[in-house]
TORKOL-4160 file (C-alpha; in steps of 0.2 Angstrom, whole numbers, padded with zeros to 4 digits, m for minus):
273
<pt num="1" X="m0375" Y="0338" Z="m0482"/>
<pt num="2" X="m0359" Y="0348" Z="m0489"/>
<pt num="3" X="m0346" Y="0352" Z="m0479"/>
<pt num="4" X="m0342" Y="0370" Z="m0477"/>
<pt num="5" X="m0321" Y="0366" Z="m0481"/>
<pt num="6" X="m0312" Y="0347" Z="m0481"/>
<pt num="7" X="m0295" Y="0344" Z="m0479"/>
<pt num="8" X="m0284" Y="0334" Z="m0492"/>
<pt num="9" X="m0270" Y="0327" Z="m0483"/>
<pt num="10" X="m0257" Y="0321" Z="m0498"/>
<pt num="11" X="m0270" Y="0334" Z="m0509"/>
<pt num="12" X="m0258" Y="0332" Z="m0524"/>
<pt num="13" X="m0252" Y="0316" Z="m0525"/>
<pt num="14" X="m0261" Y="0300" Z="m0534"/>
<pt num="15" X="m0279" Y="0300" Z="m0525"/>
<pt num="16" X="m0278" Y="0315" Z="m0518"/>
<pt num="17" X="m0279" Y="0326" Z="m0531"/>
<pt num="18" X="m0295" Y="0315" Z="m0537"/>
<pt num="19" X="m0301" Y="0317" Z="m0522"/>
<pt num="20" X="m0301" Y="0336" Z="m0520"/>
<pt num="21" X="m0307" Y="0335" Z="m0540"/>
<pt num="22" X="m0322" Y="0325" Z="m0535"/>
<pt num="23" X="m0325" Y="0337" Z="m0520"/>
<pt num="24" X="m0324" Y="0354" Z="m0530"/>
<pt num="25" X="m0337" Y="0346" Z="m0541"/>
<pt num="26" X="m0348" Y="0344" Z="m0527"/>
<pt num="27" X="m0346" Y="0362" Z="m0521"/>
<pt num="28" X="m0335" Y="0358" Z="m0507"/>
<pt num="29" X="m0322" Y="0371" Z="m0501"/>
<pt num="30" X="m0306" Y="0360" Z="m0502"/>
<pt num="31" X="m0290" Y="0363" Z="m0495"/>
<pt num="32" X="m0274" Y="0354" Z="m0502"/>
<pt num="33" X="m0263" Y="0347" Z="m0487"/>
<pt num="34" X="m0246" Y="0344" Z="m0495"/>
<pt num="35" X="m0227" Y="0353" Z="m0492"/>
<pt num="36" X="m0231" Y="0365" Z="m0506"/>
<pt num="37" X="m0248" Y="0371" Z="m0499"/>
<pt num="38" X="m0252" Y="0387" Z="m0492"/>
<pt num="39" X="m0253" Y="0383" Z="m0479"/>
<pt num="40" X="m0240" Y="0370" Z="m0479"/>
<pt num="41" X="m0242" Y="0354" Z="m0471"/>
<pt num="42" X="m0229" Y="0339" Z="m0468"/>
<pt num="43" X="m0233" Y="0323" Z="m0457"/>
<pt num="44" X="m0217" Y="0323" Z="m0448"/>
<pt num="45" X="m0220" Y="0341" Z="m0443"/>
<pt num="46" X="m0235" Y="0343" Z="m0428"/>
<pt num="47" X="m0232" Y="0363" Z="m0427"/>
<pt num="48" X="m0239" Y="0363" Z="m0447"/>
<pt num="49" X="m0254" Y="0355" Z="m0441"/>
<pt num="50" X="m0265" Y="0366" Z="m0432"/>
<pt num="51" X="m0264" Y="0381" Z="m0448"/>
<pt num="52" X="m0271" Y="0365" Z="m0460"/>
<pt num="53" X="m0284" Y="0363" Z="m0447"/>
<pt num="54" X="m0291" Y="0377" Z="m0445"/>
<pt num="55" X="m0308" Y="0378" Z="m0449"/>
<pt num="56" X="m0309" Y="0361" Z="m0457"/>
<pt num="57" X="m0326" Y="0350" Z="m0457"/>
<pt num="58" X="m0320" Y="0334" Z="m0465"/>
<pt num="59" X="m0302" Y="0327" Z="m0467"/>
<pt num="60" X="m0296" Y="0315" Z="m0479"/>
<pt num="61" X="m0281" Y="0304" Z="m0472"/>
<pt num="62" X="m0268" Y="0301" Z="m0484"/>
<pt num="63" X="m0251" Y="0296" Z="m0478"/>
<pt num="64" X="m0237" Y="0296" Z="m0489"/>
<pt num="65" X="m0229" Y="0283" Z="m0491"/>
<pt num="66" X="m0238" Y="0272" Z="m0486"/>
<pt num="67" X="m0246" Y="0266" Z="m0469"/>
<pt num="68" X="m0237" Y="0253" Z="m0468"/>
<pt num="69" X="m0222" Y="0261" Z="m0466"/>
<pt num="70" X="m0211" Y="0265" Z="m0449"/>
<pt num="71" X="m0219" Y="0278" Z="m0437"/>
<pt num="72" X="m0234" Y="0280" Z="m0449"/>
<pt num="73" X="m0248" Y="0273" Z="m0438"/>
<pt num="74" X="m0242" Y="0286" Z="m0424"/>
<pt num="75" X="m0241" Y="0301" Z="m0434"/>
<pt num="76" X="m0259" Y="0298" Z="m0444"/>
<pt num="77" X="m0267" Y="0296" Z="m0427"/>
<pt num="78" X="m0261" Y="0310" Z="m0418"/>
<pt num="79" X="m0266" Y="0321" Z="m0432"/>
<pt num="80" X="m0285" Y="0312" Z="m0430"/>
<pt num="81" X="m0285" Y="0316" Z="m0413"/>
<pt num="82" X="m0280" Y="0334" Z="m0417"/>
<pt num="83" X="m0293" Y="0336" Z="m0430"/>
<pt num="84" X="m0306" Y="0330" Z="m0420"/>
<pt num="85" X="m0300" Y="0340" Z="m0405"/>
<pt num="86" X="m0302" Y="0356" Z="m0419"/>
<pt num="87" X="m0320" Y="0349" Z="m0423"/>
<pt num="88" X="m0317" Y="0340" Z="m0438"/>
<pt num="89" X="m0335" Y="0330" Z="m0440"/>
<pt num="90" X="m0329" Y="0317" Z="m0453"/>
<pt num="91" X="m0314" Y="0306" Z="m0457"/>
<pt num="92" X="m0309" Y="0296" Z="m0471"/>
<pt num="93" X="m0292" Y="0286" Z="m0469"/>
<pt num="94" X="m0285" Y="0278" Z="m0486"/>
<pt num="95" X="m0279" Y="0261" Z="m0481"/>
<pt num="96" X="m0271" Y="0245" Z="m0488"/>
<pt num="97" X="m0279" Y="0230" Z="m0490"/>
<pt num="98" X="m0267" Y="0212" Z="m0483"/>
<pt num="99" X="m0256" Y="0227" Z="m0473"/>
<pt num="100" X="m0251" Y="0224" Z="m0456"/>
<pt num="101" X="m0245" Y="0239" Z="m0453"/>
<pt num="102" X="m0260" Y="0248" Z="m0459"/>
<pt num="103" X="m0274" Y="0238" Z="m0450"/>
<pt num="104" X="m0264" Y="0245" Z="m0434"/>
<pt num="105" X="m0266" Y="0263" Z="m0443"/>
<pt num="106" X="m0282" Y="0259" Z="m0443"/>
<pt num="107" X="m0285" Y="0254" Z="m0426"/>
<pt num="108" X="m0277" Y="0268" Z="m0419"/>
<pt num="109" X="m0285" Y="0280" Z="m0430"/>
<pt num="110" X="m0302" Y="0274" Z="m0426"/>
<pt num="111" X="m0297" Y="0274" Z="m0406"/>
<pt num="112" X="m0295" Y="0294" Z="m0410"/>
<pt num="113" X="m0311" Y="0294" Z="m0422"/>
<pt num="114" X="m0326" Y="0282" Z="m0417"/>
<pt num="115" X="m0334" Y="0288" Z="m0436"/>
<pt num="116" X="m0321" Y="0286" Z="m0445"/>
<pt num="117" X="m0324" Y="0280" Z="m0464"/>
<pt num="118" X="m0309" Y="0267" Z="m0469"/>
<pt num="119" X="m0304" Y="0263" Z="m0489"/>
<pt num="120" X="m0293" Y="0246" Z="m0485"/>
<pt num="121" X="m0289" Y="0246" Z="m0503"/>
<pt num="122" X="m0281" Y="0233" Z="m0515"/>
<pt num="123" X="m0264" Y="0238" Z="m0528"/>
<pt num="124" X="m0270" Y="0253" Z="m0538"/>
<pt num="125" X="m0273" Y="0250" Z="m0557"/>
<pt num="126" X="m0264" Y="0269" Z="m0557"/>
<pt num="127" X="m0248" Y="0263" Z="m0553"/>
<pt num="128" X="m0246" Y="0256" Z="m0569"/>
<pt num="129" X="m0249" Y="0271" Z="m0579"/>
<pt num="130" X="m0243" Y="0285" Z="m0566"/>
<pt num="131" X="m0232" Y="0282" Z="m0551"/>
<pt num="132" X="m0218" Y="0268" Z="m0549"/>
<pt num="133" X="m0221" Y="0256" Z="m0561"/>
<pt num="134" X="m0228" Y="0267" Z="m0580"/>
<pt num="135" X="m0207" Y="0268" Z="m0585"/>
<pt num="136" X="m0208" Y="0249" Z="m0584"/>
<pt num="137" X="m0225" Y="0248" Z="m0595"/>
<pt num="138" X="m0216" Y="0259" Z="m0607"/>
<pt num="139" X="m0202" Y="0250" Z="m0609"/>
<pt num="140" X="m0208" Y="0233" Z="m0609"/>
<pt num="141" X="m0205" Y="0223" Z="m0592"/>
<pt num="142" X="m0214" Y="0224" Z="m0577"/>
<pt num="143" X="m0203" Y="0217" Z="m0563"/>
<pt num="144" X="m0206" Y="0217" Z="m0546"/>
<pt num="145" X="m0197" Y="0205" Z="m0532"/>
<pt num="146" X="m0215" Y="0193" Z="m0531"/>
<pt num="147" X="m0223" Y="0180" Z="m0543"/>
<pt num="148" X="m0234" Y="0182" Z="m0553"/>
<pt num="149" X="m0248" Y="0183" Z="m0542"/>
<pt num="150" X="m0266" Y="0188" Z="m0546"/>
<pt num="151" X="m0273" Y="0206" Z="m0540"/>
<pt num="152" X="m0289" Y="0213" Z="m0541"/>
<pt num="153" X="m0282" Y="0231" Z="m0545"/>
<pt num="154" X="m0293" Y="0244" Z="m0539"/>
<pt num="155" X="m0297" Y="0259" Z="m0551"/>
<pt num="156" X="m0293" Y="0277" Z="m0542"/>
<pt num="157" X="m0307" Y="0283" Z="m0550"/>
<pt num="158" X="m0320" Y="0273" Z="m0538"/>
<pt num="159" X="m0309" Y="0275" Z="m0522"/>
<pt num="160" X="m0310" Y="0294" Z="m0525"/>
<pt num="161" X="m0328" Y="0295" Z="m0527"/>
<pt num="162" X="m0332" Y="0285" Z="m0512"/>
<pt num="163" X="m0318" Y="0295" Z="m0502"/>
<pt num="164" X="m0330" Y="0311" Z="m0509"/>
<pt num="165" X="m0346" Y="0305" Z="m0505"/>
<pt num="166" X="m0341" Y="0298" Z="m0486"/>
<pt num="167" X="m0337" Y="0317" Z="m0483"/>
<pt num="168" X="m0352" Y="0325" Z="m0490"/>
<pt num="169" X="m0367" Y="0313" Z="m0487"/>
<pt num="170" X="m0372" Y="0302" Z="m0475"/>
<pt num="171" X="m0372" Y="0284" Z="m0470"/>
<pt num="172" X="m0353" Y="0281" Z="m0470"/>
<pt num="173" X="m0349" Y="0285" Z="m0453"/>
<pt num="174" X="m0339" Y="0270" Z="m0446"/>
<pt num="175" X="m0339" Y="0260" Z="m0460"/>
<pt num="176" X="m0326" Y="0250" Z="m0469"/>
<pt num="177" X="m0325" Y="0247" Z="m0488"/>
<pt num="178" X="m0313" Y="0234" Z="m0495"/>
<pt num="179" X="m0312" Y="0244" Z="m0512"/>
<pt num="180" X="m0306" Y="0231" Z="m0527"/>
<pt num="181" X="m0309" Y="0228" Z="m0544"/>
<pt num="182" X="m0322" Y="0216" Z="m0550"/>
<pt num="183" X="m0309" Y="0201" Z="m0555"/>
<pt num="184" X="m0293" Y="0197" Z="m0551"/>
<pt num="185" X="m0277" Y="0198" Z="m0566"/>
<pt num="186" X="m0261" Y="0192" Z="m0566"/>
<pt num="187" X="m0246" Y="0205" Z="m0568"/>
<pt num="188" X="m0243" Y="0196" Z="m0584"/>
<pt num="189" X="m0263" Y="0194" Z="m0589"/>
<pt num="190" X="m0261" Y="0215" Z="m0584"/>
<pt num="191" X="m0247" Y="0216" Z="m0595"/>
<pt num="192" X="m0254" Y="0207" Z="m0608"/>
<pt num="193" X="m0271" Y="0220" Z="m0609"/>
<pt num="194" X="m0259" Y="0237" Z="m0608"/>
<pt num="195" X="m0247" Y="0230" Z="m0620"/>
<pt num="196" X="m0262" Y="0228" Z="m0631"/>
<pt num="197" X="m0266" Y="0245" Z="m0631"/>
<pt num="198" X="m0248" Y="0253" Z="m0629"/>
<pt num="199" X="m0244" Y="0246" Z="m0647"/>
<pt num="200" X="m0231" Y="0234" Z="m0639"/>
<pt num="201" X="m0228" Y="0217" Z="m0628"/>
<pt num="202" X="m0227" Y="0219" Z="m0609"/>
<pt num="203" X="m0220" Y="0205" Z="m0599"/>
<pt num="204" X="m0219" Y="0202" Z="m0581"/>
<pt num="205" X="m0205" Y="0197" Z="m0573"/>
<pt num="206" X="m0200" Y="0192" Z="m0556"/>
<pt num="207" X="m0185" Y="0200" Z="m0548"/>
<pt num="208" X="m0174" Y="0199" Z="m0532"/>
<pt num="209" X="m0179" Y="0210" Z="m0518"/>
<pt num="210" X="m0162" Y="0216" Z="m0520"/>
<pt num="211" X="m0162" Y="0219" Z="m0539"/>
<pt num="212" X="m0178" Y="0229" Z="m0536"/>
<pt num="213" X="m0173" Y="0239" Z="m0524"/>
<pt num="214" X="m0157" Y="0245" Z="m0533"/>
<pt num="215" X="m0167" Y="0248" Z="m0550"/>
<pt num="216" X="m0178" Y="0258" Z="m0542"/>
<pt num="217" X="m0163" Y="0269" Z="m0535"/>
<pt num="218" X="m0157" Y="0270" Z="m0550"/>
<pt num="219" X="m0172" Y="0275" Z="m0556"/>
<pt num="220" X="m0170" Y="0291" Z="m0541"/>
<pt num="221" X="m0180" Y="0282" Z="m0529"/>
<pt num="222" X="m0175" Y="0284" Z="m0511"/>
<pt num="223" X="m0165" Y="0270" Z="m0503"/>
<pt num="224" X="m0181" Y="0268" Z="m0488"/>
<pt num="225" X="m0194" Y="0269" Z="m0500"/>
<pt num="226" X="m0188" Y="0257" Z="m0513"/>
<pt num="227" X="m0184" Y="0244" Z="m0496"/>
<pt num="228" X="m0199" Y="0250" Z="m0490"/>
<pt num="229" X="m0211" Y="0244" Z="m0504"/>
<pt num="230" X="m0201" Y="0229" Z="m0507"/>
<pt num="231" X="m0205" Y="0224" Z="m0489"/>
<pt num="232" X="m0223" Y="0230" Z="m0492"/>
<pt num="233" X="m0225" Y="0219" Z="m0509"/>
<pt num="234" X="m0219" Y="0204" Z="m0504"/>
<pt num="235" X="m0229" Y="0205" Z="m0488"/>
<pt num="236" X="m0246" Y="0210" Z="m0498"/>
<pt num="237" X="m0243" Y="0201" Z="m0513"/>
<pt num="238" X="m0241" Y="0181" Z="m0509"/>
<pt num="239" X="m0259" Y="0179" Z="m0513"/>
<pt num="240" X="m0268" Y="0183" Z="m0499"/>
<pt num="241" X="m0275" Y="0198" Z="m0505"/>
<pt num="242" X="m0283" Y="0188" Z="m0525"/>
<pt num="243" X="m0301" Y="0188" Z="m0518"/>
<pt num="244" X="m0312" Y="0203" Z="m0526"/>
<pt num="245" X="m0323" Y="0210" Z="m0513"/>
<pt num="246" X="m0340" Y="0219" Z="m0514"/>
<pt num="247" X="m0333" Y="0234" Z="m0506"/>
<pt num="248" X="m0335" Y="0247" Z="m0519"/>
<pt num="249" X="m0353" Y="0240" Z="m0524"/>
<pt num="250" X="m0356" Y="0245" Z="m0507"/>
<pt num="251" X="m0349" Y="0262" Z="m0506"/>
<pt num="252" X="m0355" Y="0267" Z="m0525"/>
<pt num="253" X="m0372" Y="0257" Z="m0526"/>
<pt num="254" X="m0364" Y="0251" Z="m0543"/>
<pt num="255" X="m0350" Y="0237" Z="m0548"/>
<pt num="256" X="m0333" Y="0244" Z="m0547"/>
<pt num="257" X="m0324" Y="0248" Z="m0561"/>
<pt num="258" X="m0315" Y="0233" Z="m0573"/>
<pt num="259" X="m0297" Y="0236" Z="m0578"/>
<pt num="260" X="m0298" Y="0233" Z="m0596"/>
<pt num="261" X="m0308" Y="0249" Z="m0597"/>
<pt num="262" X="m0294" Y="0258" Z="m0583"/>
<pt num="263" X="m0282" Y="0251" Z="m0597"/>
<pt num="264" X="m0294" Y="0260" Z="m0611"/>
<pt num="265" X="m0293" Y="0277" Z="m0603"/>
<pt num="266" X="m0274" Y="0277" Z="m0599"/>
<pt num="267" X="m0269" Y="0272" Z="m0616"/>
<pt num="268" X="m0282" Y="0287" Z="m0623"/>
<pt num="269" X="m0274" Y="0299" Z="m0611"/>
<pt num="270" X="m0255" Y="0295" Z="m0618"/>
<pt num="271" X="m0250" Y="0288" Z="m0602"/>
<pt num="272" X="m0239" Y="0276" Z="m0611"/>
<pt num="273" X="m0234" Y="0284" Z="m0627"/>
């Protein structure tokens, strides 16, 4: 079953715009939630919500950023309850995986949505090649304020597809997928694969939560944010989260993707020339 129009919350940022890719393939009338949209959505900002909403099937939960941030479980699951007040039939909510805050995300969401579908996923293979760490793969050193932990990197490109099919077909309502990729890699193992197909070495390095966080403002990130994904690092990457898990086998029906072949497609795309 297609859905007549889904809503994209966070509809042009890093899964969101796969997600609303994935869905126009499918046939699915998709509207972008975002500042810039028409009409214009912000979290912090219940009167924008209702004009989003309005004759909206599905919505996909997206909360920027990051739900484990202050006042992000509140916001995302008062907007659930609105959508589902409004009729909204299916609900995907993208999630962290070894996150406090988010599991309480998730708990409040789900009070406001008995169906809803959760993606509790691990560190996203994209960050490297598009959001807060690809200047650092460009220039050589990855450094962040945690060891050298292993990951098990989860490829955007399956989290999108199972966001798309949990809002269009059935058998996903109420489920949980824990969405990694199929082994686990050091930063510096990472490193090692997208220096190999950059053209030049990348290290890893670990860094004082203060030195991260005034890097990353010089790099024009905002004070909060930079603290805030300090804080969110060293809480979700100590170890906890080096398992692999089965959950995008059980979303897709096939193994999820490996990050050398992530690594392959970046570096073909010029994501680090």
């Amino acid at each position: 079953m297609t859905h007549e129009r889904i809503l994209v919350t966070g509809g042009t940022g890093m899964t969101g715009r796969r997600v609303s890719h994935r869905l126009a393939e499918r046939g699915v009338d998709v509207r972008v939630g975002s500042r810039s949209g028409a009409p214009p959505f912000e979290w912090h900002d219940p009167a924008t919500w209702d004009a989003v909403l309005d004759g909206v099937d599905g919505v996909y939960l997206c909360f920027h950023p990051d739900l484990a941030f202050p006042g992000a479980a509140e916001a995302v699951s008062a907007f659930a309850a609105r959508a589902a007040g409004r009729g909204a039939t299916r609900m995907v909510l993208l999630s962290g995986r070894g996150e406090e805050g988010a599991r309480r995300a998730e708990e409040a969401v789900r009070a406001a949505f008995a169906d809803l579908t959760v993606l509790r996923c691990a560190m996203f293979a994209q960050n490297f090649s598009e959001y807060i760490l690809v200047d650092a793969v460009r220039a050589g050193t990855v450094a962040l304020p945690v060891p050298d932990v292993p990951e098990p990197f989860v490829d955007l490109a399956d989290v999108a597809e199972a966001a798309a099919r949990a809002l269009t077909e059935d058998g996903h309502a109420g489920r949980l997928y824990e969405m990694t990729g199929p082994r686990s890699l050091t930063f510096a193992e990472a490193g090692a694969l997208m220096g190999e197909a950059a053209g030049h070495p990348v290290s890893y390095l670990t860094v004082t939560p203060a030195d991260f966080v005034a890097e990353s403002v010089r790099a024009g990130m905002p004070a909060e944010v930079a603290e805030g994904l300090t804080e969110l690092f060293t809480e979700i990457l100590d170890g906890r989260n080096a398992e692999p898990t089965d959950g995008v086998e059980r979303a897709l029906g096939r193994p999820a993707g490996d990050f050398a072949d992530y690594v392959a497609r970046a570096a073909s795309e010029g994501a680090w020339s």
